[in-house]
LUMDREN-697197 format. One record per atom (N, C-alpha, C, CB): x, y, z; residue number from 0; chain. Coordinates in Angstrom, 2 decimals. Glycine has a CB too. Example, Ala and Ser with C-alpha at 12.3 -4.5 7.8 and 13.67 -1.06 7.14 Angstrom:
BEGIN
+---------+---------+---------+-----+-------+
|       u |       v |       w |   n | chain |
+---------+---------+---------+-----+-------+
|   13.19 |   -5.69 |    7.80 |   0 |     A |
|   12.30 |   -4.50 |    7.80 |   0 |     A |
|   13.20 |   -3.30 |    7.80 |   0 |     A |
|   11.31 |   -4.47 |    9.05 |   0 |     A |
|   12.85 |   -2.25 |    7.08 |   1 |     A |
|   13.67 |   -1.06 |    7.14 |   1 |     A |
|   12.90 |    0.03 |    7.87 |   1 |     A |
|   14.08 |   -0.60 |    5.72 |   1 |     A |
+---------+---------+---------+-----+-------+
//
This chain:
BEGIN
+---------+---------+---------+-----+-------+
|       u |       v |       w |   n | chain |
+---------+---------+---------+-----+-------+
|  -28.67 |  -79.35 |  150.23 |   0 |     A |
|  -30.00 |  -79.64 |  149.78 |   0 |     A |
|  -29.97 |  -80.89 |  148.92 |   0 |     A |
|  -30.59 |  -78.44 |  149.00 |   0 |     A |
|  -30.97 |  -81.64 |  148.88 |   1 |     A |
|  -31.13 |  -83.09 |  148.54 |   1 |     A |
|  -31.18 |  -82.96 |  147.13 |   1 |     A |
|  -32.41 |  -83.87 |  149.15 |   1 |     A |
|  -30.56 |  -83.78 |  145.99 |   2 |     A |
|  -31.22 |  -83.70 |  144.63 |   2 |     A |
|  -32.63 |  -83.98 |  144.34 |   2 |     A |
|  -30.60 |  -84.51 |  143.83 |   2 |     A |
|  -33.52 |  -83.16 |  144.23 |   3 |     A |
|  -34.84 |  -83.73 |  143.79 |   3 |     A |
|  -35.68 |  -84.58 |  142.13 |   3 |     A |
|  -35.46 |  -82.53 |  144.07 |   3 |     A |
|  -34.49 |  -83.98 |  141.73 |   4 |     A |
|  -34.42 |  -84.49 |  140.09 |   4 |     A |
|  -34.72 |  -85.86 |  140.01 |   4 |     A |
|  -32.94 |  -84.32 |  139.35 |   4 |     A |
|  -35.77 |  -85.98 |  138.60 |   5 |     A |
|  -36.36 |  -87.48 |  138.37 |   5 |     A |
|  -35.01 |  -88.76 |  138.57 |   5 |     A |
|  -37.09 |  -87.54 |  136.50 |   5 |     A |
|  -34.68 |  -89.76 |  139.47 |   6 |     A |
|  -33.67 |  -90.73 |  139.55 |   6 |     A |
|  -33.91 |  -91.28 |  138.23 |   6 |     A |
|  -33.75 |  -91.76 |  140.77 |   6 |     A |
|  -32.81 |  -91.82 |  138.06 |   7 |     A |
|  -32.52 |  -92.67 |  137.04 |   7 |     A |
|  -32.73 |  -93.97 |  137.48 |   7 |     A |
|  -31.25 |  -92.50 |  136.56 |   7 |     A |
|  -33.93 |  -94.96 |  136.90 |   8 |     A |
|  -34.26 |  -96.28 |  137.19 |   8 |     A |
|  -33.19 |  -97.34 |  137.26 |   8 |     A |
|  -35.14 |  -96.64 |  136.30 |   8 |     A |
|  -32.72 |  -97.02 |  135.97 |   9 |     A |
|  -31.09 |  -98.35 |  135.88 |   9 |     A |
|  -30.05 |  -97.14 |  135.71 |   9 |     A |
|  -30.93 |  -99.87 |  133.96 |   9 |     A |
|  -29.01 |  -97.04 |  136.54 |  10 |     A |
|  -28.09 |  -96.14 |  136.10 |  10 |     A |
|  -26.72 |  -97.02 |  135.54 |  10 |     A |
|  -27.79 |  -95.10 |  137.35 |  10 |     A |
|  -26.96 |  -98.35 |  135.49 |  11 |     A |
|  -25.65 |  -99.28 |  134.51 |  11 |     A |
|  -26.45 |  -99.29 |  133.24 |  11 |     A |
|  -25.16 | -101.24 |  135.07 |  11 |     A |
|  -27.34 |  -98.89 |  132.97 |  12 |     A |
|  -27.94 |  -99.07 |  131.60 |  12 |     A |
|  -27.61 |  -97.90 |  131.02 |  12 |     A |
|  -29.44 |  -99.34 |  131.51 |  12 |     A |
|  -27.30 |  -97.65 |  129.36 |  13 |     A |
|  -26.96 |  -96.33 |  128.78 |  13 |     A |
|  -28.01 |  -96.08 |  127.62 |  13 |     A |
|  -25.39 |  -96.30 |  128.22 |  13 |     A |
|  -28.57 |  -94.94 |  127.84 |  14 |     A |
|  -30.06 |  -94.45 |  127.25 |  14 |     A |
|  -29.27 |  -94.80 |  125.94 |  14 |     A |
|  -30.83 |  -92.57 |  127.54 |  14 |     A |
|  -27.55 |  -94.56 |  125.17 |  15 |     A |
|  -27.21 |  -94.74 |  124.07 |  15 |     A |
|  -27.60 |  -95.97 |  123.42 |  15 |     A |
|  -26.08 |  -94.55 |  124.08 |  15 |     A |
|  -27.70 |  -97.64 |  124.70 |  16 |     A |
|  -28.19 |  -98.24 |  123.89 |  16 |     A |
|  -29.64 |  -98.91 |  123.74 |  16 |     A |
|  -27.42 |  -98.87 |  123.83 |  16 |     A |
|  -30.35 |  -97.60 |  124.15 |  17 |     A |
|  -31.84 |  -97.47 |  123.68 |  17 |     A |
|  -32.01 |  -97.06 |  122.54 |  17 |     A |
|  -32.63 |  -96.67 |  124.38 |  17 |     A |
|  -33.23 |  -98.23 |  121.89 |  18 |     A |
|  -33.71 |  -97.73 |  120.57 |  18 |     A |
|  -34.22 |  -96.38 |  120.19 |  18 |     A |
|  -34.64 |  -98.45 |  120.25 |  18 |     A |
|  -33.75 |  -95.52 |  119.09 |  19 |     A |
|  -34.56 |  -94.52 |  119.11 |  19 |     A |
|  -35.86 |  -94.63 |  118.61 |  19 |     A |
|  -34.02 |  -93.64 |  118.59 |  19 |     A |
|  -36.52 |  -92.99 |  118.77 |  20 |     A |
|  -38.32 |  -93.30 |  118.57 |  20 |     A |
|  -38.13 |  -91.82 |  117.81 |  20 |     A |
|  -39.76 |  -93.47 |  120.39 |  20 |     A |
|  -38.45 |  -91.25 |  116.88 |  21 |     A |
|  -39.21 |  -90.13 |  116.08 |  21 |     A |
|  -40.83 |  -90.06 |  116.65 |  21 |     A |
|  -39.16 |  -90.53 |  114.29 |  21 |     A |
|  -41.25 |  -89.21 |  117.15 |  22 |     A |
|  -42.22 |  -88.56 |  117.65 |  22 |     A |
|  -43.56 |  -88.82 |  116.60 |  22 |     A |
|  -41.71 |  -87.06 |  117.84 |  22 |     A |
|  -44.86 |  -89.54 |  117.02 |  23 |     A |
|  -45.49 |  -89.49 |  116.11 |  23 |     A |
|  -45.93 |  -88.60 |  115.20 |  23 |     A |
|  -46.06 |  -89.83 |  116.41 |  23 |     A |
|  -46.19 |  -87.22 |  115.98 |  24 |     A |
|  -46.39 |  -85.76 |  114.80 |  24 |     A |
|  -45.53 |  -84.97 |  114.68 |  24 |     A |
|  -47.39 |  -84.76 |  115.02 |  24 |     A |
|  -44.45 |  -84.83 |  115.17 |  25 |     A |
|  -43.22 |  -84.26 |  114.81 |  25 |     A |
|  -42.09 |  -84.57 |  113.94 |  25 |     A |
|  -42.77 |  -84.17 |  115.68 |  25 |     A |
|  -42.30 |  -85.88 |  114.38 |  26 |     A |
|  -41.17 |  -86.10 |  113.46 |  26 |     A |
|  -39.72 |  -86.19 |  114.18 |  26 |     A |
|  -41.17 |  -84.92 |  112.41 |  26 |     A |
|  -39.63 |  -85.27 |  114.82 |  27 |     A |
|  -38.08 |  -85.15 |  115.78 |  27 |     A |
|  -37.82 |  -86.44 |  117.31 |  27 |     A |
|  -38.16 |  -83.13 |  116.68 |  27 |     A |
|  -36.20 |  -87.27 |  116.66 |  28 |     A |
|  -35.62 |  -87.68 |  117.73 |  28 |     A |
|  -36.62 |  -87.14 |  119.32 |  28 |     A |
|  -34.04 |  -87.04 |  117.54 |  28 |     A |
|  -36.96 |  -88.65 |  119.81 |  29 |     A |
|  -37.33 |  -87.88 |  121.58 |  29 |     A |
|  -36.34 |  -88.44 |  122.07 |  29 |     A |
|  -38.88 |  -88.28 |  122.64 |  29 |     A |
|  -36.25 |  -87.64 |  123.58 |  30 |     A |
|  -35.56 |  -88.51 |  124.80 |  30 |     A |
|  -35.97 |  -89.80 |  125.07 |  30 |     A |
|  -35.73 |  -87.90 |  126.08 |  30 |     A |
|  -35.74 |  -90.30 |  126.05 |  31 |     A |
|  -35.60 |  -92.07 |  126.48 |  31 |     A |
|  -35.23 |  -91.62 |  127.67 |  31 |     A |
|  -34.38 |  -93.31 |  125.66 |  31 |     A |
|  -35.90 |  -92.67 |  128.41 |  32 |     A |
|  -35.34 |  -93.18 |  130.25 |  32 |     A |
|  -35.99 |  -94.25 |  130.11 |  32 |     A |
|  -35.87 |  -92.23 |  131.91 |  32 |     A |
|  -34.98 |  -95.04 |  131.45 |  33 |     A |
|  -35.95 |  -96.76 |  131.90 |  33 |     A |
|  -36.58 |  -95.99 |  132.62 |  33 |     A |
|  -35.23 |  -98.40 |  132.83 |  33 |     A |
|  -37.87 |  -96.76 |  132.56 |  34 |     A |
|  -38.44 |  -96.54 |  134.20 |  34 |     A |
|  -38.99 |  -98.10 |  134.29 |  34 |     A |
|  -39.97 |  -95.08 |  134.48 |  34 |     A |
|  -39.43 |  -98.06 |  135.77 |  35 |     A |
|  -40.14 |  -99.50 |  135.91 |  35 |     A |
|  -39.10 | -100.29 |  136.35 |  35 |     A |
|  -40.80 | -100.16 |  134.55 |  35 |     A |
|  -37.71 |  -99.98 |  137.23 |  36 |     A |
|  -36.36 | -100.81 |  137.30 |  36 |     A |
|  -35.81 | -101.32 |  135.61 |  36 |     A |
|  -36.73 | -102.37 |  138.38 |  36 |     A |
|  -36.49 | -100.31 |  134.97 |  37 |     A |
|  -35.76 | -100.99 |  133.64 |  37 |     A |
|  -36.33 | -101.98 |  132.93 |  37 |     A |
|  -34.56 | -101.58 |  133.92 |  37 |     A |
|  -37.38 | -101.87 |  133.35 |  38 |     A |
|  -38.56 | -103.24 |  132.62 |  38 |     A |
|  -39.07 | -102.37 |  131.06 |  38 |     A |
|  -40.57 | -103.62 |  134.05 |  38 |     A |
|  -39.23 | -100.59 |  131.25 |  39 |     A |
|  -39.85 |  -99.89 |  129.74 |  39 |     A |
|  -39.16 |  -99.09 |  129.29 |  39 |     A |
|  -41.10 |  -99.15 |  129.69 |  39 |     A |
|  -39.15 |  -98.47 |  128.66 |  40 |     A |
|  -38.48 |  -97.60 |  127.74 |  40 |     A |
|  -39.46 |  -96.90 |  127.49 |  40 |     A |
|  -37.81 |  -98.11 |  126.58 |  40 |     A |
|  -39.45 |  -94.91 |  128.22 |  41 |     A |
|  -40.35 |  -94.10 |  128.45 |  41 |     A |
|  -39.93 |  -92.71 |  127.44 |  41 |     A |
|  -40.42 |  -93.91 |  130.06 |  41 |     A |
|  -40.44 |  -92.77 |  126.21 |  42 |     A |
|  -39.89 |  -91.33 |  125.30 |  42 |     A |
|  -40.88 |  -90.31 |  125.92 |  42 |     A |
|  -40.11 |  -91.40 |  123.29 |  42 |     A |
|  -40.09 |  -89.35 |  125.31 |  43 |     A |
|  -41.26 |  -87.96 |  125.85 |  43 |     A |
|  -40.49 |  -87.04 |  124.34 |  43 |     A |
|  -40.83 |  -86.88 |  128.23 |  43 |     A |
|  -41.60 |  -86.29 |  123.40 |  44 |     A |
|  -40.86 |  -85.44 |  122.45 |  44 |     A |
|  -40.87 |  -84.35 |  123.28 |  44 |     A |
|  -41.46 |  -85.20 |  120.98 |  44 |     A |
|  -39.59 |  -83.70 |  123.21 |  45 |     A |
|  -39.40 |  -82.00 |  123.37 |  45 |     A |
|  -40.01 |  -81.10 |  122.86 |  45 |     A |
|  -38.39 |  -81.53 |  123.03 |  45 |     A |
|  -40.63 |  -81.31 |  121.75 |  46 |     A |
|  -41.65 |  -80.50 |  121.10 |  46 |     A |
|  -42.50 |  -80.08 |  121.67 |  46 |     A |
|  -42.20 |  -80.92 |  120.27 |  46 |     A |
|  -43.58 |  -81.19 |  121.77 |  47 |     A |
|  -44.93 |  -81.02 |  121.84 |  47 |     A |
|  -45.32 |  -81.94 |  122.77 |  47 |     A |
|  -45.62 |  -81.13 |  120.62 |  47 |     A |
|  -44.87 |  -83.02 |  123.52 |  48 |     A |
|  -44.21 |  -83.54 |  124.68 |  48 |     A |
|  -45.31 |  -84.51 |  124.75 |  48 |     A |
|  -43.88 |  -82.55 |  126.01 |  48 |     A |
|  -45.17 |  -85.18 |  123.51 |  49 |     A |
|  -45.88 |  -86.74 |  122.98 |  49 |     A |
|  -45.46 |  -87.69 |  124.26 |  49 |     A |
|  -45.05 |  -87.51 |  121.20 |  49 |     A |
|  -46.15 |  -88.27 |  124.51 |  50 |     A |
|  -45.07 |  -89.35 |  125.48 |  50 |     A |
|  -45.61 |  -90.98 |  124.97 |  50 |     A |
|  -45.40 |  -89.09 |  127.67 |  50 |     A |
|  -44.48 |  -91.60 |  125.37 |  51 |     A |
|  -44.89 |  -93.03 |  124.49 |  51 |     A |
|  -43.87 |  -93.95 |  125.36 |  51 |     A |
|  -44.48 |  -93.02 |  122.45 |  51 |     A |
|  -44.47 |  -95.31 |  125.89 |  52 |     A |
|  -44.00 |  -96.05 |  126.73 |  52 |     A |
|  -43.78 |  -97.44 |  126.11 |  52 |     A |
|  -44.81 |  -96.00 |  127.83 |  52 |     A |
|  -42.40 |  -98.14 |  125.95 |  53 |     A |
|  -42.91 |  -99.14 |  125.52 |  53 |     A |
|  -41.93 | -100.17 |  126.47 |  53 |     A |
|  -42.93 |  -99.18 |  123.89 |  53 |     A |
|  -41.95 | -101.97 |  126.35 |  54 |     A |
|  -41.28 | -102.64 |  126.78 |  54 |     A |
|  -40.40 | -103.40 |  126.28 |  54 |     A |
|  -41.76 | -103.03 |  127.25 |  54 |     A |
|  -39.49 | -103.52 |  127.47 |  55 |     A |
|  -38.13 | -103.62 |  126.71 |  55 |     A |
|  -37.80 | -105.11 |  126.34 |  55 |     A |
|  -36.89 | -103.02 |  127.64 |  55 |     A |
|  -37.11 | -105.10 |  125.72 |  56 |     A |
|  -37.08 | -106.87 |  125.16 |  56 |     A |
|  -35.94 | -107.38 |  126.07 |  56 |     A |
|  -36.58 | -107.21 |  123.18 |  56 |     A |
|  -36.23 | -108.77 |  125.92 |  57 |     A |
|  -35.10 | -109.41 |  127.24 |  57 |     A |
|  -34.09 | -109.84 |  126.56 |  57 |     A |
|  -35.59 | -110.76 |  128.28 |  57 |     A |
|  -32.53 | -109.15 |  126.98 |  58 |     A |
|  -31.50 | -109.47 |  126.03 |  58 |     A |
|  -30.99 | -110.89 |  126.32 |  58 |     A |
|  -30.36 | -108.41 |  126.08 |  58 |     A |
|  -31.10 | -111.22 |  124.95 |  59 |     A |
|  -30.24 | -112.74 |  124.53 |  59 |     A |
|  -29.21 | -112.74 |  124.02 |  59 |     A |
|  -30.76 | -113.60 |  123.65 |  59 |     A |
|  -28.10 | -113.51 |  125.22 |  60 |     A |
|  -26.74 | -113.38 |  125.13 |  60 |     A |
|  -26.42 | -114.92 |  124.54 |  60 |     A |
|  -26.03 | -112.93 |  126.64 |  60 |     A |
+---------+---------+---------+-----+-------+
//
């Protein structure tokens, strides 16, 4: 049977070096995924399952 589970947009990218986000009314660490090929950075709190999208900055090497 096929994995149906949400893909991972960039899988060379590591959610570790995504910024974290504290949940606007909770307060508590959310998750992180790219989505968008890695263009946003998509939190969702476990709580109360706030979700908050933002974009990612273009790294300067």
């Amino acid at each position: 049977m096929a994995d149906t589970s949400t893909p991972q947009s960039n899988p060379s990218a590591s959610t570790a070096e995504l910024p974290e986000r504290l949940c606007t009314w909770c307060k508590v660490s959310m998750t992180k995924r790219l989505v968008a090929g890695g263009q946003f950075i998509h939190y969702t709190c476990p709580k109360c399952v706030f979700q908050h999208t933002t974009k990612r900055a273009p790294k300067t090497e």
